[in-house]
C-alpha positions in Angstrom: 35.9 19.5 24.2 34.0 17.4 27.1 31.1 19.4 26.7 30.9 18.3 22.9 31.0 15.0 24.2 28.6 15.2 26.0 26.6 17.1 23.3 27.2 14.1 21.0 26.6 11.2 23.2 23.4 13.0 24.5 22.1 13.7 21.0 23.2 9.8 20.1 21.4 8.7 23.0 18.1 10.8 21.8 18.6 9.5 18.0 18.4 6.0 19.1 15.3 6.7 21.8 13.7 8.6 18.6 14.3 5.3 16.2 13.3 2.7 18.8 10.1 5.4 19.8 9.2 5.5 15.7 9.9 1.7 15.1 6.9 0.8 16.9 4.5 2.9 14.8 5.0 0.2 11.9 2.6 -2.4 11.7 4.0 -5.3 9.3 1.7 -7.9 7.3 2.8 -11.0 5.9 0.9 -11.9 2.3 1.2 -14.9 0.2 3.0 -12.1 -2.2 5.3 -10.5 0.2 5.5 -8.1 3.6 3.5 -4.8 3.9 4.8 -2.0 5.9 2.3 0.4 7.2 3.1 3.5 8.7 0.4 3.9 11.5 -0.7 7.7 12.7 -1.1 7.9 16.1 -1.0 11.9 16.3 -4.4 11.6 13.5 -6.2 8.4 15.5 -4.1 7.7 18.9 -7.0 5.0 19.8 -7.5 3.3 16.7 -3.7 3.2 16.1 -3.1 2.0 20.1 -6.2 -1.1 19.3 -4.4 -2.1 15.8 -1.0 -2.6 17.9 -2.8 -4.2 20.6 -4.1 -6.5 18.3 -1.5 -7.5 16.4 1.3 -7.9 19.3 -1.6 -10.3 20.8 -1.3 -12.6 17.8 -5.0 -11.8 16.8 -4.7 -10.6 13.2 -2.8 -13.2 12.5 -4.6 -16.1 10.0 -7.6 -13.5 9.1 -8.8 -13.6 6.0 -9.7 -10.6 2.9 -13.2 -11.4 3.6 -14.3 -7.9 0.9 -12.3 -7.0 -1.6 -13.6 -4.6 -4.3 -11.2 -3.9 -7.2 -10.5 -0.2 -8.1 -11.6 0.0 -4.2 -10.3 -1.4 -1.0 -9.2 -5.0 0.5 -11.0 -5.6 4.3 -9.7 -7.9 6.6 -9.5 -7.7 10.5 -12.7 -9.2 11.6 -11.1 -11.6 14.8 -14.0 -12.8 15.8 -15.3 -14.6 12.5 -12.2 -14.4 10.1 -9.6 -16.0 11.4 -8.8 -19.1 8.7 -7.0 -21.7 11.2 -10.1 -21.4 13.8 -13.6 -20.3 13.9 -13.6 -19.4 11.0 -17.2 -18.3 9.5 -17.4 -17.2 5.9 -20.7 -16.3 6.0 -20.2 -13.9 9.1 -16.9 -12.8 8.3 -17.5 -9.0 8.2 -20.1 -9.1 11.0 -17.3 -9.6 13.9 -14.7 -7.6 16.0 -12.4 -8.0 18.9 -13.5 -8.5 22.4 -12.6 -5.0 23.3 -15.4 -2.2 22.9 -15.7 0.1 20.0 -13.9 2.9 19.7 -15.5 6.6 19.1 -14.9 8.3 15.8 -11.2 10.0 15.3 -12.2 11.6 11.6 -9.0 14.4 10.4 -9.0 16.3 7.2 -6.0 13.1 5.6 -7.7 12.0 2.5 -8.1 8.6 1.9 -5.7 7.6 -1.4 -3.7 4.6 -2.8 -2.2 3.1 0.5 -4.6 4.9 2.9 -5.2 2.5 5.9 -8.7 3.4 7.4 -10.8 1.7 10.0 -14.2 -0.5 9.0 -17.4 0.3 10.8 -20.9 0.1 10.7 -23.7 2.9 10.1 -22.5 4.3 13.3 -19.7 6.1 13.9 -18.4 5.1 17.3 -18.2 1.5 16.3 -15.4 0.9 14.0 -13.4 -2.5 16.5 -10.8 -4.3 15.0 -11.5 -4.4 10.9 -9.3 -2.0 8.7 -9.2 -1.9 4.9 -6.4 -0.7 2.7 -6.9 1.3 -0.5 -6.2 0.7 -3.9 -7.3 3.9 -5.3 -8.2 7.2 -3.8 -11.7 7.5 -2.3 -12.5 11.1 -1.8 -16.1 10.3 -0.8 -14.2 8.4 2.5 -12.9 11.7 3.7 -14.3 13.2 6.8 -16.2 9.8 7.7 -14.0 7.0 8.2 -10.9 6.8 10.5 -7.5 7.2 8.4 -5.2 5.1 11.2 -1.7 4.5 8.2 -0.6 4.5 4.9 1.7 2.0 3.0 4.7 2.9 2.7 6.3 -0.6 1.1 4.8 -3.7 -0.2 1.5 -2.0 -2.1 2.2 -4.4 -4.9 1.6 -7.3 -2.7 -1.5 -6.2 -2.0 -2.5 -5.5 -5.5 -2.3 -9.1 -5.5 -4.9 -9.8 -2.9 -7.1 -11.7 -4.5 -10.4 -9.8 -5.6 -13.9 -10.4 -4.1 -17.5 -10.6 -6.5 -18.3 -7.4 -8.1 -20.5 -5.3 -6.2 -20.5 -6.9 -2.5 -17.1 -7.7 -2.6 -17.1 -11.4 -1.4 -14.6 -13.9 -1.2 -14.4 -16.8 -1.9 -11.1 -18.7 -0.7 -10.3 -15.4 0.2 -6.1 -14.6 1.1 -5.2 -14.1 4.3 -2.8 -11.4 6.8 -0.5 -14.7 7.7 1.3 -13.1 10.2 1.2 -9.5 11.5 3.5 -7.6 13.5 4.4 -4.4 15.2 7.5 -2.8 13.5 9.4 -3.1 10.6 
């Protein structure tokens, strides 16, 4: 009988490392329309993921605007350098900036980018995606195999149907929404 005690407490003890371990591979967003939950992937992009929590436990994501939204397509937000909305903010370069850490090299896998998909932003090359990430509102097949897949959605997708959509083609915003708060966890 003590060894079943033991048996339980130990497997309790490992249930609630497990949780607590899990919990943290949530990033949450806070929209004008409600939270978003993200499921992040660290076994698929262990750098990417690692930057977006750095990032967001720093505060940094916090006030950054949708600067490109394409319906049918993707809302992008992330740029720290140009799009926060309560400082330095630059609409005209919003897009063009990252974080003060270096870019990170490519972590492609074979998860297809669908409704939810969180992927990384980058440039022409690459190594150089930073600290932008888009989510997607349809499924992008021609994505797969060249950007970084880093989550998926797993509540609060209808919050960010309601992001508010750019100009057709580019994308732009103007008086674009805003991440007002994000967080690591639930």
């Amino acid at each position: 009988m003590k060894l079943l005690g033991f048996a339980l407490a130990g497997a309790l003890t490992l249930s609630a490392f497990t949780t607590a371990f899990a919990a943290d591979d949530f990033l949450t967003i806070q929209l004008k329309d409600g939270p978003v939950v993200i499921e992040l992937l660290p076994k698929i992009a262990p750098k990417h993921v690692e930057r977006l929590k750095e990032l967001a436990a720093s505060g940094q994501y916090d006030n950054v605007a949708f600067h490109r939204v394409i319906d049918g397509f993707m809302a992008q937000t992330g740029d720290v350098e140009y799009g926060n909305m309560s400082k330095n903010f630059d609409a005209r370069r919003a897009g063009m900036g990252g974080s003060d850490k270096p870019d990170l090299p490519a972590e492609f896998s074979k998860t297809p980018f669908e409704r939810g998909t969180v992927g990384m932003a980058r440039s022409q090359d690459p190594n150089s995606a930073n600290s932008q990430f888009f989510i997607m509102f349809d499924q992008g097949s021609f994505l797969n195999g060249q950007y970084t897949v880093v989550g998926k959605v797993v509540s609060g997708m209808e919050a960010v149907d309601k992001i508010k959509r750019g100009a057709p083609g580019s994308g732009s915003v103007t008086n674009p929404d805003k991440m007002i708060k994000v967080t690591v966890g639930k």
